[in-house]
C-alpha positions in Angstrom: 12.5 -23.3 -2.7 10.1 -22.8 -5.7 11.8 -21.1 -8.9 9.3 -18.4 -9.7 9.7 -16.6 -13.2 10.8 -13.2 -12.7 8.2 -10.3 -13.7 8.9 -8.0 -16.3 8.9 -3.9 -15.3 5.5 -3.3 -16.7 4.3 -6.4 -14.3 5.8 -5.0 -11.6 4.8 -2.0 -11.9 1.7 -3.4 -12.3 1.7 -5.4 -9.0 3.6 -2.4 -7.0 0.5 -0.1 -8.0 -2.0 -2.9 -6.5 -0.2 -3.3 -3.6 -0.1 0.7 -2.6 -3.7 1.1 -3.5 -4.4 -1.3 -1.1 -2.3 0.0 2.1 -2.9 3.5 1.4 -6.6 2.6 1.5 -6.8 0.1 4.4 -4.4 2.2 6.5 -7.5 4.9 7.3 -9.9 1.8 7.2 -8.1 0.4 10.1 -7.6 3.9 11.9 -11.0 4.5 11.4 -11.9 1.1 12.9 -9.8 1.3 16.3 -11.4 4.8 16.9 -15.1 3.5 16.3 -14.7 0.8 18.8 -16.7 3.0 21.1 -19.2 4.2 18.3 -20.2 7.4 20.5 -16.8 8.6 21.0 -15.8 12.1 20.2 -12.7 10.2 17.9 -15.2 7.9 16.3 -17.2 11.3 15.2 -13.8 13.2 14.0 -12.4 10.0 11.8 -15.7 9.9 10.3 -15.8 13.6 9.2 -12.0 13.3 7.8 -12.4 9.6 6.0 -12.2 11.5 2.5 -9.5 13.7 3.5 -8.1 11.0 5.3 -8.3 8.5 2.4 -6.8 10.8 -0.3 -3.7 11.6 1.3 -3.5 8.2 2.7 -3.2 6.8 -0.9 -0.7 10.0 -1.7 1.4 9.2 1.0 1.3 5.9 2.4 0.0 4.5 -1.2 3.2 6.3 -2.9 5.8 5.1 -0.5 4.5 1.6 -0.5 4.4 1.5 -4.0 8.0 2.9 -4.8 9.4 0.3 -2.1 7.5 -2.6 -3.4 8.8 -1.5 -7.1 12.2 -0.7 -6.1 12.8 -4.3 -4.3 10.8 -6.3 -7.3 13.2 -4.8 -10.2 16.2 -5.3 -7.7 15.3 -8.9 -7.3 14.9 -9.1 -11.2 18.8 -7.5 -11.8 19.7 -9.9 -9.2 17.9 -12.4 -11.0 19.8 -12.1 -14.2 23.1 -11.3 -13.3 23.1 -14.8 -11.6 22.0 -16.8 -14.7 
């Protein structure tokens, strides 16, 4: 297995805030795109209305608990990464 250098905190936090701008927009994306599968539906017209609503607490939420997750396991790795060495 590759031996990757280990990021330093700002880096992860760095690359902990990318990855939960990125679920907590593409989680309404994706609702939004199983509901418009039939364009006319009365789902399809509601998800559209509530996209901004939907998007800002999406990155809130889902953006917040993705990001403290991917931070928390990224500096354990790092403390498990020097108390090895």
């Amino acid at each position: 297995m590759p031996d990757f250098p280990m990021p330093s905190r700002r880096a992860s936090l760095l690359i902990a805030l990318a990855l939960g701008l990125v679920g907590g927009t593409t989680y309404p994306l994706i609702d939004l795109a199983l509901a418009c599968r039939a364009t006319i539906s009365e789902a399809c017209v509601w998800s559209k209305a509530y996209l901004p609503l939907t998007l800002g607490l999406s990155l809130v939420i889902v953006g917040g608990i993705v990001t403290l997750l991917t931070y928390l396991l990224l500096v354990r790795k790092r403390q498990r990464g020097t108390n090895t060495e």
